[in-house]
C-alpha positions in Angstrom: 127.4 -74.2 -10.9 124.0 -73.4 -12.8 122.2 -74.3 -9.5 124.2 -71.5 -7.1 123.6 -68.9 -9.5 120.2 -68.1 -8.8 120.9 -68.8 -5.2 123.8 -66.0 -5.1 121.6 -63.7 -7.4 118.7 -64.0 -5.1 120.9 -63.5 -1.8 122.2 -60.3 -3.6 118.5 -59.1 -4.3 117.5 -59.5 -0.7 120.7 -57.9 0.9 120.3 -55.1 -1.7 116.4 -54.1 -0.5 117.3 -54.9 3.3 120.3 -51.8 2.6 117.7 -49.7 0.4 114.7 -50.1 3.5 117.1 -49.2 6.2 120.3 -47.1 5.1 118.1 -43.6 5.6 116.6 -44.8 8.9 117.5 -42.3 11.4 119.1 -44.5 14.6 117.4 -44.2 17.3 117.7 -40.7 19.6 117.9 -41.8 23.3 119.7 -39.0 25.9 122.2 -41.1 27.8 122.9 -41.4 31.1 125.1 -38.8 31.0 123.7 -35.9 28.9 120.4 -36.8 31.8 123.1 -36.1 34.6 124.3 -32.4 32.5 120.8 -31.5 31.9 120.0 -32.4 35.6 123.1 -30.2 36.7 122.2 -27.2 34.4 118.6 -27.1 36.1 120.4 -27.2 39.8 123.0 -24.6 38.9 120.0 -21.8 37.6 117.9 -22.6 40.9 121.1 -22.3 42.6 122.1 -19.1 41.1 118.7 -18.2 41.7 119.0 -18.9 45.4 122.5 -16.5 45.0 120.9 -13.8 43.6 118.3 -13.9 46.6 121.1 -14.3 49.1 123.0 -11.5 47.9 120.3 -8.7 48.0 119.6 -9.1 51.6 119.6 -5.9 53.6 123.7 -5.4 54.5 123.3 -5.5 57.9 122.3 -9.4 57.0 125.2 -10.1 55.5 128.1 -7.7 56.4 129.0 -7.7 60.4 131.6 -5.4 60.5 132.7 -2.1 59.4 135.8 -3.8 57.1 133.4 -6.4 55.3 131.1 -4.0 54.6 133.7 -1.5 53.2 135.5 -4.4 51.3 131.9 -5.7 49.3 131.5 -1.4 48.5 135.4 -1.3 47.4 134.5 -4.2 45.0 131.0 -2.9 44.1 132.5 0.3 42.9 135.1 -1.7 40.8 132.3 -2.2 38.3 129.4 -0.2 39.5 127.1 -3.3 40.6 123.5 -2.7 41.7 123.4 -5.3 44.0 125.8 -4.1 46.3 123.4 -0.8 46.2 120.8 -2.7 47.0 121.9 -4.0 49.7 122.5 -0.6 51.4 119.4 1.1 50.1 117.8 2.2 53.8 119.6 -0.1 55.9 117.8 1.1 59.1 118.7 2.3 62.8 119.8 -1.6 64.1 123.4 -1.2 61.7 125.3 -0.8 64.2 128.7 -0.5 62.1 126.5 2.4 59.8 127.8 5.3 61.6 131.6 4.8 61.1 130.8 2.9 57.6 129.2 6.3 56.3 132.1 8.6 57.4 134.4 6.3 55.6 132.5 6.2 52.7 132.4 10.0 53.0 135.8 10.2 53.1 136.5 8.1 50.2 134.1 9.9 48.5 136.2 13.2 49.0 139.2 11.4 48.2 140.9 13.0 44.5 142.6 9.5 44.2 139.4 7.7 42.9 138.0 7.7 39.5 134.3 9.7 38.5 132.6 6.3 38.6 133.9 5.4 42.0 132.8 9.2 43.2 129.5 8.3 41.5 129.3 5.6 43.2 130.3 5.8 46.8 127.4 9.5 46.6 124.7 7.2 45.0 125.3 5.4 48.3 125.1 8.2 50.5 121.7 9.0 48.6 120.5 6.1 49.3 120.9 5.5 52.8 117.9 7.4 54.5 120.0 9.4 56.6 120.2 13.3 56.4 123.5 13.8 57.5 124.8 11.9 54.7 122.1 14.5 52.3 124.0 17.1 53.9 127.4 15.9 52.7 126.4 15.2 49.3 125.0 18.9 49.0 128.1 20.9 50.9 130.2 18.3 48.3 128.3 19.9 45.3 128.3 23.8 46.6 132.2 23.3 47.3 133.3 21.2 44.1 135.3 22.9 41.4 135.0 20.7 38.8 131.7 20.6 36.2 131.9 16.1 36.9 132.6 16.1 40.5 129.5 18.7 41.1 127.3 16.3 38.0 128.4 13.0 40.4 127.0 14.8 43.6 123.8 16.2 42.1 123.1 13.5 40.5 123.2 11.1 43.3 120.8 13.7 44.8 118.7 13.1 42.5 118.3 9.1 43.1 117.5 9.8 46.9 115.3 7.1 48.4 113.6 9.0 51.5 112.2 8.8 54.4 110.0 11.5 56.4 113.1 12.7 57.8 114.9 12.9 54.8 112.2 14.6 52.7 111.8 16.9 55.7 115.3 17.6 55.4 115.2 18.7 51.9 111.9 20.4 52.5 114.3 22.6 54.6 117.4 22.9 52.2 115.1 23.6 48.9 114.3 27.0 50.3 117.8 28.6 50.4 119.3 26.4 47.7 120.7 28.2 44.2 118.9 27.3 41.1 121.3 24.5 40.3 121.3 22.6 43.0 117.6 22.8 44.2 116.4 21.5 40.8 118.2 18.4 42.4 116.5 18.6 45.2 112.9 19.4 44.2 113.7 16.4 41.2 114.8 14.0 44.6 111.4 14.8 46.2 109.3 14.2 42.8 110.6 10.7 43.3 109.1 10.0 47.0 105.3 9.9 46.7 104.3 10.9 50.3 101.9 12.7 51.5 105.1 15.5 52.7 106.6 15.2 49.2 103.0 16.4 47.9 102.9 18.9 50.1 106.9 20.4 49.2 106.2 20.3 45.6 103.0 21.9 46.0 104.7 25.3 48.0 107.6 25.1 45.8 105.2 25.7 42.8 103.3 28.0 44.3 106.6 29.9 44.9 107.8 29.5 41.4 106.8 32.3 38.8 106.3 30.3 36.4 104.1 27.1 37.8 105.0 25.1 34.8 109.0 25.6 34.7 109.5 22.3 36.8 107.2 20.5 34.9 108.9 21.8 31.5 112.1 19.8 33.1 110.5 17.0 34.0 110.3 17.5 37.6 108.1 18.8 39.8 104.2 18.2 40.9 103.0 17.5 37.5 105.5 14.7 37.5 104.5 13.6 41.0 103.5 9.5 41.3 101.2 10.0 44.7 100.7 7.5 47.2 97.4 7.1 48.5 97.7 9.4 51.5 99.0 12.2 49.0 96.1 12.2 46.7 93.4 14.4 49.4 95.8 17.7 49.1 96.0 17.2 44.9 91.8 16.5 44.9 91.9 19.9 47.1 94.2 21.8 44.5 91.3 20.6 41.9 88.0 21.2 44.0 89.1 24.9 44.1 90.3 24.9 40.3 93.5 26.4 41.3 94.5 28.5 38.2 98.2 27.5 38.8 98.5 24.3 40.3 95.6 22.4 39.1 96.8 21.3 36.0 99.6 20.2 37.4 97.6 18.2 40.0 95.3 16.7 37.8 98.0 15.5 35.8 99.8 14.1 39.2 96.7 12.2 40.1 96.4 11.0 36.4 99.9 10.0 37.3 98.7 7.3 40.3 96.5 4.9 38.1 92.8 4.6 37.9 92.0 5.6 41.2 93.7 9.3 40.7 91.8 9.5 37.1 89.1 8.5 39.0 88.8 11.8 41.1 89.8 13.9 37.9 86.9 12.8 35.8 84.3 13.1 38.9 85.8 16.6 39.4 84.8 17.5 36.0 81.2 16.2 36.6 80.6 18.8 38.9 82.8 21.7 37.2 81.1 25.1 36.8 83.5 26.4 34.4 84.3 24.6 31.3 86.7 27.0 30.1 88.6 26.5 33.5 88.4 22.7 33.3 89.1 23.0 29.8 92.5 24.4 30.8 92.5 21.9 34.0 93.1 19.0 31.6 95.8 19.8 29.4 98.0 17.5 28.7 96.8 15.1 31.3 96.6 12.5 27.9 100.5 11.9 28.4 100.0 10.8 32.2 97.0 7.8 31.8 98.6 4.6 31.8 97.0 2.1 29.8 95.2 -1.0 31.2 91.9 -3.5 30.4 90.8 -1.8 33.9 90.8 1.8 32.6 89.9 1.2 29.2 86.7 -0.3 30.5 86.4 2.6 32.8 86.9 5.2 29.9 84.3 3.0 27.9 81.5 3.8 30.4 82.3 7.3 30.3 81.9 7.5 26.7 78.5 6.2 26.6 77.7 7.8 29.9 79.3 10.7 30.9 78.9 14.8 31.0 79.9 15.9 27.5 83.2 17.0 28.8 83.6 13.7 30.4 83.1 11.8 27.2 85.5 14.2 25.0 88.3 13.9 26.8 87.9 9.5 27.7 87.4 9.4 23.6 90.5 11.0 23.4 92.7 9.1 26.1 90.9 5.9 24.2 91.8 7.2 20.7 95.8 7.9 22.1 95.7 4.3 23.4 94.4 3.0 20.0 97.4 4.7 18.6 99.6 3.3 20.7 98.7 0.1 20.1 99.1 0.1 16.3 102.1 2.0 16.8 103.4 -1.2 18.5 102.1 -3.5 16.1 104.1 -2.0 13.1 107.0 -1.9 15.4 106.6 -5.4 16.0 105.9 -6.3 12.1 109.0 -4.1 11.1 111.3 -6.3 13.2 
């Protein structure tokens, strides 16, 4: 018996340091065979989904062949207002060949008092949408002829989302002239969104018209508030070369509007300005409508050390605004 003793006491020792070495070892992490088949599947359903969100905001005349379908997808898309189905009929072009009897039904269920203000919303956001005039022309007879404060909201609003063409902006070109207050702040808003070259041209009668140049702009609307594409910028430079005492604020804040090229023109027009106290009065505001960007702030930084002194006061003070922005943002970001 005195011999197994230490033979038990040392077996004991041993087993007792094996336990202590390996009892906090972590086992080993491996992803089995299955978790690799999930993982696998979760990749492939998000490019798949991916592939469904791509096949559903084809043009509807790609995926809808018949007046009923079409109607159906609109029915359903009103259900819980979803963009996609928009989408889909944003401009859907002369080749729908179910269009002209989809729109009168949507018309008509647009009309109907059966549906809810969402659904109204809805089915005139479509109307506005679809690059046709005669469906422009509804949407404004619905909002001179509504009785009720929503229905009239519903259809002005939709007027105000209009995605144009040239024949649609020269349709509400045409209707802005004789429309009452109300509705043709809808209308002049519906062109501020377009960006052409005719849109330019609208806004710029319309504030000539207006007595007070800046009463669309005070709204948010209007030339100051235009985004020009390129072919719209020559009439703006024009407004500015002749230092239009009403409109060429506005258009020096619309070209400030398109990016660097707009700002461009603006700070080479005040090179060769005559008047300072005009130009003075030219720029106003125009701080609120430069879009920051490495591209501009370079261009602003040449100015500064290089410009007319006009030219430098007011790119110190577009820089010193986009200073402030960016600490703004950085406390914001601290903060949270």
């Amino acid at each position: 018996m005195k011999n197994i003793v230490p033979i038990i006491v040392f077996i004991l020792v041993v087993g007792g340091v094996a336990w202590f070495v390996t009892k906090d070892k972590p086992e080993p992490t491996t992803t089995s065979p299955q978790k690799q088949q999930e993982a696998a599947i979760e990749i492939d359903s998000e490019d798949l989904d991916l592939e469904q969100d791509e096949e559903l905001i084809k043009p509807a005349t790609q995926l809808y062949q018949t007046v009923d379908s079409a109607i159906e997808a609109v029915k359903k898309g009103a259900a819980d207002y979803d963009d996609v189905v928009l989408e889909q009929f944003t401009l859907p072009g002369e080749d729908c060949t179910w269009c002209p009897d989809f729109y009168t039904q949507i018309r008509s269920m647009m009309a109907s008092p059966d549906i809810s203000e969402d659904e109204r919303s809805y089915f005139a956001e479509l109307l506005s949408i679809s690059g046709r005039p005669e469906n422009l022309a509804a949407l404004l007879n619905a909002a001179r002829g509504a009785g009720n404060p929503d229905e009239v909201n519903a259809y002005l609003e939709a007027i105000e989302l209009t995605v144009g063409n040239e024949e649609v902006i020269s349709f509400l070109g045409k209707e802005v002239e004789s429309a009452n207050d109300t509705i043709k702040e809808s209308i002049v808003a519906a062109i501020t969104n377009q960006g052409s070259r005719a849109a330019a041209e609208i806004l710029i009668k319309e504030s000539e018209k207006a007595s007070d140049s800046d009463d669309y702009y005070n709204k948010g609307i209007g030339l100051g508030e235009f985004i020009p594409d390129r072919e719209a910028i020559p009439p703006l430079q024009a407004i500015v070369q002749k230092r239009d005492p009403k409109l060429a604020g506005l258009a020096t804040k619309a070209l400030a509007n398109a990016g660097l090229d707009g700002l461009r023109i603006v700070f080479d027009e005040l090179a060769v300005g005559k008047d300072e106290a005009a130009d003075r009065e030219m720029i106003k505001g125009l701080i609120d409508h430069v879009s920051y960007d490495e591209e501009t702030e370079s261009y602003l930084n040449q100015l500064v050390s290089k410009g007319t002194p006009i030219q430098k006061e007011l790119a110190n003070s577009i820089l010193n605004d986009f200073k402030l922005m960016e600490e703004e943002l950085a406390e914001d970001e601290e903060s949270e």
